[in-house]
C-alpha positions as CSV (number, residue, x, y, z in Angstrom):
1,X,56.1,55.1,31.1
2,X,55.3,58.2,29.6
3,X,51.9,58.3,30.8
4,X,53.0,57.8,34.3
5,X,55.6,60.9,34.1
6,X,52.4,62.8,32.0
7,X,50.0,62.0,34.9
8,X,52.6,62.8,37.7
9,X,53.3,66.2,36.5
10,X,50.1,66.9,36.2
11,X,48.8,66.2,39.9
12,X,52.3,68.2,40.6
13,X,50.9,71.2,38.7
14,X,47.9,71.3,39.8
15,X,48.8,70.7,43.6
16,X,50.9,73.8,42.7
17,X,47.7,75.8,41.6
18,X,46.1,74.8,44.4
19,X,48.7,75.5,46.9
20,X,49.0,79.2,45.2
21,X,44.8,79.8,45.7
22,X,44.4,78.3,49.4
23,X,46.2,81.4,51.2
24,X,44.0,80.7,54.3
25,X,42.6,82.8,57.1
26,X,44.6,82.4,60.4
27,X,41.6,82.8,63.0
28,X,44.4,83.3,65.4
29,X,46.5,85.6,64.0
30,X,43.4,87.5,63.3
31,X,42.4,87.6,66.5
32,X,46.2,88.7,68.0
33,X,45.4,91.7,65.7
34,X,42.1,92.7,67.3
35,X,43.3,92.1,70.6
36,X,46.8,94.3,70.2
37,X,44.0,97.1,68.3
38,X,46.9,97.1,65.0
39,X,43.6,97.4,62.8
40,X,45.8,99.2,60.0
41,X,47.9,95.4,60.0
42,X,45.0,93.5,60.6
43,X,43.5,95.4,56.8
44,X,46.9,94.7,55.1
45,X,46.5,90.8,56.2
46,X,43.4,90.6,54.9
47,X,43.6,92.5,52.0
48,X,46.3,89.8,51.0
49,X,43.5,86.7,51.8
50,X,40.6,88.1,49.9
51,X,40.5,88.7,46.1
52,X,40.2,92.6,45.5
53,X,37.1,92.1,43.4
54,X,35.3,90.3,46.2
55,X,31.9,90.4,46.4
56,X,31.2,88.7,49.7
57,X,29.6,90.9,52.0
58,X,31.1,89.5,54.9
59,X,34.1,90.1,53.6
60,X,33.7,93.7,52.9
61,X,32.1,94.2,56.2
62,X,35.2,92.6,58.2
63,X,37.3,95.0,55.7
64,X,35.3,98.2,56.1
65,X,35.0,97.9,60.7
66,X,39.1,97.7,59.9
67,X,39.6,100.2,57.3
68,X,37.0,102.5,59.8
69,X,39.1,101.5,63.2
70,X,42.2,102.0,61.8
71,X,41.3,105.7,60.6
72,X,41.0,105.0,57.4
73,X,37.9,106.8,56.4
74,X,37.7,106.8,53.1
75,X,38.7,103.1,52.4
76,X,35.8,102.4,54.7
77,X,33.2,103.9,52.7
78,X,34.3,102.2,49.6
79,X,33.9,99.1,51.6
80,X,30.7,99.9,53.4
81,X,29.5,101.2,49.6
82,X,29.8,98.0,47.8
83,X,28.0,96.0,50.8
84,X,25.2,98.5,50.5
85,X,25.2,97.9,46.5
86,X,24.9,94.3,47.4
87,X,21.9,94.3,49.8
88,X,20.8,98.0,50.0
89,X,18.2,96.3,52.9
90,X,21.5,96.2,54.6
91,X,20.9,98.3,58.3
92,X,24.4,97.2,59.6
93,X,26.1,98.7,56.7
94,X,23.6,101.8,56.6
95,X,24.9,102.7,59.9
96,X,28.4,102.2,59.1
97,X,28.1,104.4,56.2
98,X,26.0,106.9,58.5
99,X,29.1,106.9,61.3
100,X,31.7,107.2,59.2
């Protein structure tokens, strides 16, 4: 009996843990964002998906077109900065870092 309670709160914490990390992209709130131009809410949202340490470069990319549409200058660089860090072959983020 007590193995059956052990192995049941076990799955129970770790569908908690897993519930906790899987904060998912919504394609389609996304999208409502871009279409309505609220870049600046469009950032926050994602900001709240991906980890701040994030190394992905399409992650930083998506970040750094928001941060740079919604007139934030200078959180764009940072963005477009650590893309270029990543891949410094990287023309699309050369030019972003030349327009902004």
């Amino acid at each position: 009996m007590k193995r059956i309670l052990l192995i049941f709160a076990l799955l129970l914490s770790v569908k908690a843990l897993r519930a906790q990390d899987s904060l998912k992209l919504d394609n389609a709130k996304l999208l409502e964002f871009y279409q309505t131009q609220k870049y600046g809410e469009a950032a926050q949202y994602l900001e709240k998906i991906y980890k701040p340490d994030t190394r992905n470069p399409k992650e930083l990319s998506q970040l750094g077109y928001l941060y740079m549409m919604a007139g934030k200058l200078p959180d764009a660089e940072k963005s477009y900065l650590k893309v270029y860090e990543l891949d410094s072959a990287s023309l699309p983020a050369l030019f972003s870092l030349a327009g902004i």
